[in-house]
C-alpha positions in Angstrom: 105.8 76.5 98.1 102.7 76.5 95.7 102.7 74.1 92.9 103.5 74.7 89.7 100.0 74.8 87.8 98.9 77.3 90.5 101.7 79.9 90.1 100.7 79.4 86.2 97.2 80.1 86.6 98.2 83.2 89.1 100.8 84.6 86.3 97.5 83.5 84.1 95.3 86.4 86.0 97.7 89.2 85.9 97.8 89.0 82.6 94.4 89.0 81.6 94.2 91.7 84.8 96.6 94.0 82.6 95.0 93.4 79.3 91.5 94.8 80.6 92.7 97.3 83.0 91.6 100.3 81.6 88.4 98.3 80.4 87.3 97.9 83.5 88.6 101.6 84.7 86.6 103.5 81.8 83.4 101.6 82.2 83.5 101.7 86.3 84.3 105.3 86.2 81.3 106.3 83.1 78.7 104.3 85.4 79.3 106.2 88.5 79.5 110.0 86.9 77.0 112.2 88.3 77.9 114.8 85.1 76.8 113.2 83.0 73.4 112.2 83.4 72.5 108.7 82.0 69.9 107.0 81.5 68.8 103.9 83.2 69.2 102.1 80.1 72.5 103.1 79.4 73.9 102.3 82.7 72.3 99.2 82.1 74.2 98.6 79.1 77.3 99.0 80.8 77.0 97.3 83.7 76.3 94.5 81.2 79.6 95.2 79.2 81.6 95.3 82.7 80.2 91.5 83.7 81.1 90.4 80.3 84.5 91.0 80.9 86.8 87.8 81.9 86.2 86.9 85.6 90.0 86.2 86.3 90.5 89.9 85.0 89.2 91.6 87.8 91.9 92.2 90.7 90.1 90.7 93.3 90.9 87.2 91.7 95.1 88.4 92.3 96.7 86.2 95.1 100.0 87.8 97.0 102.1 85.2 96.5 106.1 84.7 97.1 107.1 83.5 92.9 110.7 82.4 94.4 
């Protein structure tokens, strides 16, 4: 069984994972349209907004854990 504070700190990252969701969706999805044309500098801009976000919001920092 995991201990306490790291069950806490996992319900801690779905959270923060919920919160900037669609963030994370809208930015990922404007950088990687090929309809739009954008510039370099834009995409630039963004990739910057999308590293600003928390790093325990992205779902790669989610652990599969049992919470019995």
């Amino acid at each position: 069984m995991a201990k306490k504070s790291l069950i806490q700190r996992e319900k801690k990252r779905q959270k923060l994972e919920q919160k900037y969701h669609l963030i994370r969706q809208s930015l990922k999805k404007k950088i990687r349209s090929k309809v739009s044309p954008l510039s370099l500098s834009e995409k630039t801009k963004m990739r910057e907004k999308l590293q600003s976000l928390p790093c325990n919001s992205a779902p790669t920092r989610l652990h599969r854990r049992c919470f019995l």
